[in-house]
Backbone as CSV, one residue per row, in Angstrom:
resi,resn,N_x,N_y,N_z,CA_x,CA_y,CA_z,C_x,C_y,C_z
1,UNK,67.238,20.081,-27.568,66.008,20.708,-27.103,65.134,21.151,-28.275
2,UNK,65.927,21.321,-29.343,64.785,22.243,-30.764,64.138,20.814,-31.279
3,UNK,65.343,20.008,-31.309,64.521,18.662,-32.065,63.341,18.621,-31.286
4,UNK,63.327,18.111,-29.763,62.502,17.516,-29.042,60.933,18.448,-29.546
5,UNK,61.209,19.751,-29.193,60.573,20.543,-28.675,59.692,20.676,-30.425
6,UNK,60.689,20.553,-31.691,60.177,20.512,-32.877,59.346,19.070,-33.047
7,UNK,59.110,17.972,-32.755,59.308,16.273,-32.537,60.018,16.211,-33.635
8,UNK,61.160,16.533,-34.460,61.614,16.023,-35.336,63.171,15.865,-35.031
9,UNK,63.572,15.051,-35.779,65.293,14.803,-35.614,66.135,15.265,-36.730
10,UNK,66.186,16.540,-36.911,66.557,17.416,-38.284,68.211,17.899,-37.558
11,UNK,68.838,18.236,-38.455,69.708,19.195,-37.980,69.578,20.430,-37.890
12,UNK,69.745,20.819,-36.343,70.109,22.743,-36.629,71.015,23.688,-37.234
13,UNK,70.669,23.802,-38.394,71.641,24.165,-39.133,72.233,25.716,-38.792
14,UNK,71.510,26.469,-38.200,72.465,27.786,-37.897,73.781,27.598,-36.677
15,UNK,74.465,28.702,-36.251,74.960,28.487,-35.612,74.847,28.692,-34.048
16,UNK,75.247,28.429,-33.169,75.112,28.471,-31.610,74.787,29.817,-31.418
17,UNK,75.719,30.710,-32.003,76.059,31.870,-31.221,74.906,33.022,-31.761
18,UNK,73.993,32.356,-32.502,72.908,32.878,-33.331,71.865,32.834,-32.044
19,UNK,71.920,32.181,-31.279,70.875,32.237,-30.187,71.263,31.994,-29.216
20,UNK,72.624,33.009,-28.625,72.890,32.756,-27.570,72.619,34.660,-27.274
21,UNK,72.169,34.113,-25.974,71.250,35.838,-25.085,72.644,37.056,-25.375
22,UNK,73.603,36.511,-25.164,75.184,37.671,-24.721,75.420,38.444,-26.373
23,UNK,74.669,37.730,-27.146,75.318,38.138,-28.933,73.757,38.717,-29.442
24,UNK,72.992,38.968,-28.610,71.757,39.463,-29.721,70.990,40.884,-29.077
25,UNK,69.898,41.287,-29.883,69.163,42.259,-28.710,68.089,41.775,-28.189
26,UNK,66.966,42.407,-27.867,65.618,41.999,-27.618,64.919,41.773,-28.804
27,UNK,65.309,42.754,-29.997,64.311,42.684,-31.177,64.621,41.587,-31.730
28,UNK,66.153,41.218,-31.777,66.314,39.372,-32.678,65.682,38.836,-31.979
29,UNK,65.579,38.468,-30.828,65.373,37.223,-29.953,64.147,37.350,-29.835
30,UNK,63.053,38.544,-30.298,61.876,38.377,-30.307,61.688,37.463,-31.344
31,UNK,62.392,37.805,-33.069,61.979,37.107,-34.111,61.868,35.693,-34.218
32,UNK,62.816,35.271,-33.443,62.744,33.439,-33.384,61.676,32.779,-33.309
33,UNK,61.475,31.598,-33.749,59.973,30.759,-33.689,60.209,30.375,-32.417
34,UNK,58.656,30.082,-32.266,58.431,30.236,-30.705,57.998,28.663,-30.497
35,UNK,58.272,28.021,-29.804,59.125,28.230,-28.248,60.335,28.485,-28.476
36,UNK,61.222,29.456,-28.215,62.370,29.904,-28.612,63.556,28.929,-27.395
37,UNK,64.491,28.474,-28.129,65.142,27.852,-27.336,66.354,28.609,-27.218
38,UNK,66.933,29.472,-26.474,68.571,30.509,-26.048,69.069,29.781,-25.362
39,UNK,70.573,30.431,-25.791,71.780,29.403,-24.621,72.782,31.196,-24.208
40,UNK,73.143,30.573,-23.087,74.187,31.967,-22.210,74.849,31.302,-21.772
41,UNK,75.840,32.084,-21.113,77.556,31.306,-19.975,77.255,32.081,-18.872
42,UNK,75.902,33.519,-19.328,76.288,34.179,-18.002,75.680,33.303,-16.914
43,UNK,75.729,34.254,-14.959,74.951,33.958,-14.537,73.794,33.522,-14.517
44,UNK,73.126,33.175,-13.590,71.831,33.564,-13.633,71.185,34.892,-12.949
45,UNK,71.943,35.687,-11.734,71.746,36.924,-11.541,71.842,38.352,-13.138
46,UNK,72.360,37.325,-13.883,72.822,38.714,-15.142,71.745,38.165,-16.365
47,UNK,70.964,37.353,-16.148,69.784,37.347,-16.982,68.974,37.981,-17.531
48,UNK,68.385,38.063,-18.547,67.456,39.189,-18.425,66.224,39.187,-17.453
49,UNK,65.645,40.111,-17.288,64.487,40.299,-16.044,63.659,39.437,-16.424
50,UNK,63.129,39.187,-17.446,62.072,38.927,-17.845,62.365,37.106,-17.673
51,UNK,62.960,36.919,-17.714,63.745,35.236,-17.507,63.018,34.985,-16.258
52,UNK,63.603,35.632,-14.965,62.918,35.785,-13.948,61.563,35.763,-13.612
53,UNK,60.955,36.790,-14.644,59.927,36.881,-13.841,58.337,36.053,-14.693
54,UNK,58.541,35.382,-15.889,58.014,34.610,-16.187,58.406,33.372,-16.690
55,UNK,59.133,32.915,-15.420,59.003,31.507,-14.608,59.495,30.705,-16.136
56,UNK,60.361,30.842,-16.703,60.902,30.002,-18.026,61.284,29.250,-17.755
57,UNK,61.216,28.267,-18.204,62.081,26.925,-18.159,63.602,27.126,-18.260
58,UNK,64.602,26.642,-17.380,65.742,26.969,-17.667,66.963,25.200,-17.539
59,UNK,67.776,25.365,-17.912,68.419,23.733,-18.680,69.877,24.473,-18.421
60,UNK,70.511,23.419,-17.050,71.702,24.078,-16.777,72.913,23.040,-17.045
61,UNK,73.751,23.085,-17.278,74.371,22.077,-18.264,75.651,22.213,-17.393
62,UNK,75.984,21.062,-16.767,77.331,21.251,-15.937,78.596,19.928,-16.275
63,UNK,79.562,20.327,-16.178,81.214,19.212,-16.938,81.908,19.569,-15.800
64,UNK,82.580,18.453,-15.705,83.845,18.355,-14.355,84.747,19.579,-15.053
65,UNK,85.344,19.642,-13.734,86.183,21.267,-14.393,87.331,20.862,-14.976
66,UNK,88.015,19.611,-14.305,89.306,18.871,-15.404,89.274,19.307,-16.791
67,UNK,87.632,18.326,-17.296,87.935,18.412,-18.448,87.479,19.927,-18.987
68,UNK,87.213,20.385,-18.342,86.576,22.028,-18.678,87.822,22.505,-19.109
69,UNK,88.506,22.747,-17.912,89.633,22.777,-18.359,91.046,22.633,-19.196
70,UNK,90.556,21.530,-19.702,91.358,21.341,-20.874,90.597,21.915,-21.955
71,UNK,89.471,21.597,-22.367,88.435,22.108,-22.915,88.625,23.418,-23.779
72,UNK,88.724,24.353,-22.692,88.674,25.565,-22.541,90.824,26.057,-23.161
73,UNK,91.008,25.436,-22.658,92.504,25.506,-22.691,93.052,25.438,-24.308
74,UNK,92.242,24.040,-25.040,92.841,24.067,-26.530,91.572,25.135,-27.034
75,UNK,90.522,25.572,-27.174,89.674,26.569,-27.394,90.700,27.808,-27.168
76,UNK,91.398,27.996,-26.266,91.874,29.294,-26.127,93.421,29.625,-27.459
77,UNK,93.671,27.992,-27.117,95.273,28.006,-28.372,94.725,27.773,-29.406
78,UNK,93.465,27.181,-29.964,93.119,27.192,-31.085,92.634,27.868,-32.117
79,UNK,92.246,28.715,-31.622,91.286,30.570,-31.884,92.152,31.206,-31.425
80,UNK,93.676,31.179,-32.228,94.916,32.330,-31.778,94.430,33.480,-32.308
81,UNK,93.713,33.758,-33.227,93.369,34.886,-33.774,92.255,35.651,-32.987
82,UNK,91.820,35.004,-31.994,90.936,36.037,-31.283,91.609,36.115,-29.760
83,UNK,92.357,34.848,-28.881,92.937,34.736,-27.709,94.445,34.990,-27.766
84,UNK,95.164,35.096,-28.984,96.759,35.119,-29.116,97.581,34.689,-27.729
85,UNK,96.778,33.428,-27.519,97.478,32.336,-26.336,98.211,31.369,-26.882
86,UNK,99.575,31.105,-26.784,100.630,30.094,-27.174,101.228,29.255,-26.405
87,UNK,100.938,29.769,-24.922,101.282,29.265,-23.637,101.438,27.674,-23.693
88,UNK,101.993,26.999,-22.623,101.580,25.553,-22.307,100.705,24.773,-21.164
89,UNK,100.014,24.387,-21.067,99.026,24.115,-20.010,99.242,24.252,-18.916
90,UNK,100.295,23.899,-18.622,100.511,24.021,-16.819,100.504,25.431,-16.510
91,UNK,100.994,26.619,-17.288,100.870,28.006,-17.393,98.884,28.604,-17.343
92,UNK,98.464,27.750,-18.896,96.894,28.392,-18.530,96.030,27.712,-17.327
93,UNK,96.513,26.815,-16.778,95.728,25.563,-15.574,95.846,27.200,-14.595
94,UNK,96.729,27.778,-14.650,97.014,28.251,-13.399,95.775,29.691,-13.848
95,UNK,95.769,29.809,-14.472,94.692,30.828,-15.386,93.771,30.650,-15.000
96,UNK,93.358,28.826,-15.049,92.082,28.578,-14.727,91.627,28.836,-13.372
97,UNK,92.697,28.202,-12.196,92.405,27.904,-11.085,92.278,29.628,-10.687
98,UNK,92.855,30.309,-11.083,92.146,31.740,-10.842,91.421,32.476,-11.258
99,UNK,90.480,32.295,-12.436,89.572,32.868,-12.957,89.757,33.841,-13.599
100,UNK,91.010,33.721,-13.990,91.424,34.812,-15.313,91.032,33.954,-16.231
101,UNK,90.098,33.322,-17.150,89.628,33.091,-18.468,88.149,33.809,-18.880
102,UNK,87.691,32.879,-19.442,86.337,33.471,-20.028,85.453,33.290,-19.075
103,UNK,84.694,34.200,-18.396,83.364,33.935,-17.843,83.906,33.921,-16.061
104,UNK,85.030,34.063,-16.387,85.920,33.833,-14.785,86.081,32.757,-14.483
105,UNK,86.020,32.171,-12.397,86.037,31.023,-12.289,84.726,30.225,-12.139
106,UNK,85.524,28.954,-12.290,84.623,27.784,-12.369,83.924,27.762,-11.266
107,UNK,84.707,27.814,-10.361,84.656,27.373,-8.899,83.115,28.090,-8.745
108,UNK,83.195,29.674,-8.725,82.493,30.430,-8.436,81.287,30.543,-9.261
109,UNK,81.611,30.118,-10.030,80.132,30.082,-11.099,79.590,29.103,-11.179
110,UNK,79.932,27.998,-11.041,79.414,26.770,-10.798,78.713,26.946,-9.363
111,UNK,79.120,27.441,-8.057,78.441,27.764,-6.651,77.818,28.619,-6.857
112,UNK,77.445,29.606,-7.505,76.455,31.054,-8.043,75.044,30.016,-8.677
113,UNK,75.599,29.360,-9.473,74.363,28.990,-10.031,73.647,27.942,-9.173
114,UNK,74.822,26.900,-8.604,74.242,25.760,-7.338,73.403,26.377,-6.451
115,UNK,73.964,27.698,-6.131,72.556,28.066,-4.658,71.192,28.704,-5.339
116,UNK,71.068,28.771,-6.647,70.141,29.142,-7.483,69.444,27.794,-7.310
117,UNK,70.195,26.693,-8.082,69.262,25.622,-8.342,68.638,25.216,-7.230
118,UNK,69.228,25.180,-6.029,68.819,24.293,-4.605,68.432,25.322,-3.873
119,UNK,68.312,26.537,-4.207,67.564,27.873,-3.344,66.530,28.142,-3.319
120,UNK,66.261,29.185,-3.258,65.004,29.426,-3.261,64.564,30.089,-4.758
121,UNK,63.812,29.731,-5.454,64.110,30.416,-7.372,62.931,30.024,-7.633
122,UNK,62.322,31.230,-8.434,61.292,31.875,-9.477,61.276,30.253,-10.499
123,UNK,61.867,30.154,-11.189,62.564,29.548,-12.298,62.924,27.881,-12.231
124,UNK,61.526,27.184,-12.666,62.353,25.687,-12.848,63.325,25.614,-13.342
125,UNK,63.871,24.689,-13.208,65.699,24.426,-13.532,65.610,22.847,-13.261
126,UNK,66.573,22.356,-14.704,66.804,21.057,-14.856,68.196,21.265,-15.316
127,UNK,68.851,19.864,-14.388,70.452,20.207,-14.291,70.530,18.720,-15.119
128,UNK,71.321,18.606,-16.323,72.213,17.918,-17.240,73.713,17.944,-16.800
129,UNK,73.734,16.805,-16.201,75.338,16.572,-16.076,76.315,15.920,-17.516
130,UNK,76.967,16.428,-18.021,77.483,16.147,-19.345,77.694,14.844,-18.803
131,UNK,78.754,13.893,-17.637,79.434,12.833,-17.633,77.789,12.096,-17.858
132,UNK,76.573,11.978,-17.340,75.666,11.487,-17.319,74.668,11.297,-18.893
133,UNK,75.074,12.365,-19.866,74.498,12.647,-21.160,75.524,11.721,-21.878
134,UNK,76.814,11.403,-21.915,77.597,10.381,-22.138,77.020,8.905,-21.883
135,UNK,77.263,9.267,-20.493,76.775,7.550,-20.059,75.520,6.810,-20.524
136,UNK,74.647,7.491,-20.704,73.356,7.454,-21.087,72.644,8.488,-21.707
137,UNK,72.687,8.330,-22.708,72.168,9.760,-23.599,70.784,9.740,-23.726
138,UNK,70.151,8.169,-24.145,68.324,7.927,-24.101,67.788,8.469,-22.969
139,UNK,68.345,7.906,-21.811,67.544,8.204,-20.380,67.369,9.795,-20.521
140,UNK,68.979,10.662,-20.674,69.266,11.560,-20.393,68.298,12.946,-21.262
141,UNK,68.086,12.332,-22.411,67.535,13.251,-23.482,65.600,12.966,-22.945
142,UNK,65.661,11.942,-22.369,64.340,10.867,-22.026,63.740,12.419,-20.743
143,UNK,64.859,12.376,-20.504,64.944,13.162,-18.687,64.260,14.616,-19.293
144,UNK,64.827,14.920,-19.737,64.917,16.605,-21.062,63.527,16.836,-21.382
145,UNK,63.116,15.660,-22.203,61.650,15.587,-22.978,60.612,16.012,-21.657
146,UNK,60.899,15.188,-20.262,59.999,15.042,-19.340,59.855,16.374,-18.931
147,UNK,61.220,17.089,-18.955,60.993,18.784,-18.444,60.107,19.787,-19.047
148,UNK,60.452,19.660,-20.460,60.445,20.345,-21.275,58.814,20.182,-21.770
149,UNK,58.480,19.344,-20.746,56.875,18.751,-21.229,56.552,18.506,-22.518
150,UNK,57.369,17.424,-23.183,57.176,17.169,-24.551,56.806,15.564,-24.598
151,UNK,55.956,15.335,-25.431,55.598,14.062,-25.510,56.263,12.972,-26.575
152,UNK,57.166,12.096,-26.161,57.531,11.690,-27.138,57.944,9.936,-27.542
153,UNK,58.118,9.614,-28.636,58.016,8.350,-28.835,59.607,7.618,-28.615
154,UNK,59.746,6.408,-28.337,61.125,5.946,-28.461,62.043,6.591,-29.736
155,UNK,60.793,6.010,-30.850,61.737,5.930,-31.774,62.389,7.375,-32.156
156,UNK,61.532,8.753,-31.572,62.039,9.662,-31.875,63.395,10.038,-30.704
157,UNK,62.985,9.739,-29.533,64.068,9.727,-28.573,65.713,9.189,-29.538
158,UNK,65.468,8.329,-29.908,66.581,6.955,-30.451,67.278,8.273,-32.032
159,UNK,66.131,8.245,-32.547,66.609,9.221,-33.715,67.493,10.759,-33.063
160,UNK,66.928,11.401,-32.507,67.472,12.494,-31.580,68.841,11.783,-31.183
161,UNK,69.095,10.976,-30.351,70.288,10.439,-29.678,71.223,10.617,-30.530
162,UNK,71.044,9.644,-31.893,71.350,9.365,-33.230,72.125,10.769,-34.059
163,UNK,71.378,12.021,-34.029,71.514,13.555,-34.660,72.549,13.865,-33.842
164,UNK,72.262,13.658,-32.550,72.978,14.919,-31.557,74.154,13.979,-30.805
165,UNK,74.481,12.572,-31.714,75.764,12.249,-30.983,77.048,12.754,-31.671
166,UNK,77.896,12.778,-30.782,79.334,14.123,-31.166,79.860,13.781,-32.896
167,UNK,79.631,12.505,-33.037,80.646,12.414,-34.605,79.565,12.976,-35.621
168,UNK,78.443,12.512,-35.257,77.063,12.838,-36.531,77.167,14.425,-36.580
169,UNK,77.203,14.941,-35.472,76.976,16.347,-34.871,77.846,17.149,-35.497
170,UNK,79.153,16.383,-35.559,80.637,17.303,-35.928,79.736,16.907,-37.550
171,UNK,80.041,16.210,-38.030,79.733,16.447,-39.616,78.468,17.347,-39.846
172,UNK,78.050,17.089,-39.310,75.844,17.768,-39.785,76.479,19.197,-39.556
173,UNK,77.360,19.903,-38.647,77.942,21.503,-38.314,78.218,21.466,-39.373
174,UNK,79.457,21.108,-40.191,81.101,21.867,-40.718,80.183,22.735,-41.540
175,UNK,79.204,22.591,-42.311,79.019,23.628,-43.151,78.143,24.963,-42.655
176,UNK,77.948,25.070,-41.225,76.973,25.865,-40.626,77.954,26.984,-39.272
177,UNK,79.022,25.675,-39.067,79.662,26.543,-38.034,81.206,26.492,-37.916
178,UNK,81.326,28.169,-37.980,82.714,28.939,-38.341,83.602,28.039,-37.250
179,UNK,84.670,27.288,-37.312,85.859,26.908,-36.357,85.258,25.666,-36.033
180,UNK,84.236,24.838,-37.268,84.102,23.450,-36.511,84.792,22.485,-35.681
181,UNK,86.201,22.595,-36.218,87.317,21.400,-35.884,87.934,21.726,-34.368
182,UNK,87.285,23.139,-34.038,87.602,23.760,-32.597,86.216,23.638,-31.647
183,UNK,85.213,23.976,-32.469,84.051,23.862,-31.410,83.673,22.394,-31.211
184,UNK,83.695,21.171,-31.994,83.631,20.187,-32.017,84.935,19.361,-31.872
185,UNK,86.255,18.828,-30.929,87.318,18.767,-30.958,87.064,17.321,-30.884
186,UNK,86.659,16.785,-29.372,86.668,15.350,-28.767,85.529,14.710,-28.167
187,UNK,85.029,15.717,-27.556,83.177,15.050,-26.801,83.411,13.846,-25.941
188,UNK,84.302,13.712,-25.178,84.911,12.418,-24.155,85.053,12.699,-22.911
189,UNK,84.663,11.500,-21.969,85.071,12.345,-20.437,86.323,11.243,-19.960
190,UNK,87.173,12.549,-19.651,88.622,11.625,-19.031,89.519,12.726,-19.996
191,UNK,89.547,13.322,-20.907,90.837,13.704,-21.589,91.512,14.254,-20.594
192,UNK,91.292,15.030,-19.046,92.252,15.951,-18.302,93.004,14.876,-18.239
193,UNK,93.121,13.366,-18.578,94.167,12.412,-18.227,95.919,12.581,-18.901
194,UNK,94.830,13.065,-19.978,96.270,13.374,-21.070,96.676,14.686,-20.787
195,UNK,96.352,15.727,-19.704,96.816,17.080,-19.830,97.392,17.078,-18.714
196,UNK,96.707,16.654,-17.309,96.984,17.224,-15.676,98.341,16.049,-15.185
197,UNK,99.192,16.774,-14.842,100.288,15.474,-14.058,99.721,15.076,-12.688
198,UNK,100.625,14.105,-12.555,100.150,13.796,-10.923,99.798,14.874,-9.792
199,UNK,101.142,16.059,-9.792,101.132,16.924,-9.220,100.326,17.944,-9.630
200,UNK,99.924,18.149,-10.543,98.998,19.407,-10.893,97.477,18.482,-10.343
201,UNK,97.415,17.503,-10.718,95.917,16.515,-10.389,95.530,17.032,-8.462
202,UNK,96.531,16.248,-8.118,96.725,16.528,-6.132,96.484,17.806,-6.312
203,UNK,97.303,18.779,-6.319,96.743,19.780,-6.405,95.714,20.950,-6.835
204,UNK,94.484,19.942,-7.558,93.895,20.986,-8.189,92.636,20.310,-6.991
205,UNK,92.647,18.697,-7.052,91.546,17.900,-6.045,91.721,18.703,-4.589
206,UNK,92.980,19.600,-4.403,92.917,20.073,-3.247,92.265,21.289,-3.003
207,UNK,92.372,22.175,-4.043,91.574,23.270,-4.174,89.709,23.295,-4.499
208,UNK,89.638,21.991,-4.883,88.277,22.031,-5.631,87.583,21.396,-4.303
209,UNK,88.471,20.731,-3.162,87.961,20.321,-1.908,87.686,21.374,-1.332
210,UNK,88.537,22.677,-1.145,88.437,23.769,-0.629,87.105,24.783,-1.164
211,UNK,86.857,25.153,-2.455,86.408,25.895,-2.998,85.028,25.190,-3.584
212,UNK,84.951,23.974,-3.706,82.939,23.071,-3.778,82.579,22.515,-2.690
213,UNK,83.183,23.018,-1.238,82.671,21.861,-0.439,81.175,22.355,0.397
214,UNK,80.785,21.323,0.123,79.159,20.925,0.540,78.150,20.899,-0.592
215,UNK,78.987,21.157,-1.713,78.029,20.623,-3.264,77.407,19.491,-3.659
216,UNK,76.338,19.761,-3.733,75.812,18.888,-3.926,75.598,18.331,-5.648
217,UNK,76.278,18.708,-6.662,76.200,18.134,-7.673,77.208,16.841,-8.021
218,UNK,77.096,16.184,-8.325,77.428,14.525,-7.972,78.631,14.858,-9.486
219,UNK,79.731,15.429,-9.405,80.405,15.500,-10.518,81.375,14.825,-10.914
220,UNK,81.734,13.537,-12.055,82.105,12.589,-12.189,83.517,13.134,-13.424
221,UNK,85.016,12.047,-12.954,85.932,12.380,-13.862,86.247,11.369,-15.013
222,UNK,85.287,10.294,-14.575,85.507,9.299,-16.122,83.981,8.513,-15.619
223,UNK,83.881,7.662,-16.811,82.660,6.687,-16.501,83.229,5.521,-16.285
């Protein structure tokens, strides 16, 4: 979004958590160059007011919970020094499916924000499906530009693609962001293949039947 929104295909060299809403006050987040681009995990009810009430552009970024789940799972064993989790997956899966992790559950936050997007809301909203930013990253970043009302050329689209694909991305970080080899691990859709057994799989498709049904976000487990 900074490239687009900058037209250039530079790297962002600070780190994430430098402009994310949950880590700053009002007075940082005033200082940023403007159009200021912020990222959050919270809701959208726990926003700030002002989000609300002048109609911001908002960019909601959604991943199958499988791989969230795993995701989230080596993030938690990998940063022992802040989670002192040693556990083995089938132990934190069960973490997940109840919303004892970060930010709670999936289930529920993913449906908090769905009746936002398809409700009734103050607030344009453009939904990025990660399996879809994979499959097609031009269209997808193509899709972004169109929101974001930015005008832009192929070749900068192609260059952008180019910056912000996962291997370029992991190198252009290491020197900008603390725990690269954790925040940047794999960038693939399908790894829950290598984590969920048969029986944990059946059983999680049974709960996620129970707990998303009538969702309408089209959420994909491989391409």
């Amino acid at each position: 979004m900074m490239m687009l929104l900058r037209g250039q295909a530079e790297t962002i060299t600070f780190k994430k958590s430098l402009h994310m809403i949950e880590f700053n006050s009002a007075a940082n987040i005033g200082e940023f160059q403007s159009p200021r681009v912020l990222n959050s995990h919270v809701l959208y009810a726990d926003l700030p007011h002002e989000v609300h009430t002048r109609r911001l552009k908002i960019v909601f970024v959604c991943r199958n919970p499988k791989d969230v789940a795993v995701s989230l799972y080596n993030h938690h064993v990998k940063l022992s020094e802040y989670y002192e989790y040693s556990g083995e997956f089938k132990d934190w899966l069960e973490l997940f499916v109840e919303g004892k992790v970060d930010y709670g559950s999936w289930f529920d936050y993913t449906n908090s924000w769905e009746n936002v997007i398809y409700g009734d809301r103050v607030n344009p909203i453009h939904v990025v499906m990660y399996e879809d930013m994979k499959e097609d990253p031009s269209r997808e970043t193509k899709r972004l530009a169109d929101f974001l009302g930015v005008s832009c050329s192929s070749d900068l689209i192609s260059a952008v693609v180019t910056k912000c694909g996962f291997d370029h991305m992991k190198e252009d970080k290491k020197p900008h962001q603390n725990h690269s080899e954790v925040m940047f691990r794999k960038g693939v859709v399908g790894d829950w293949k290598n984590y969920f057994t048969v029986a944990q799989n059946e059983a999680f498709d049974a709960i996620l039947a129970e707990r998303m049904k009538g969702s309408k976000l089209q959420v994909r487990y491989q391409l």
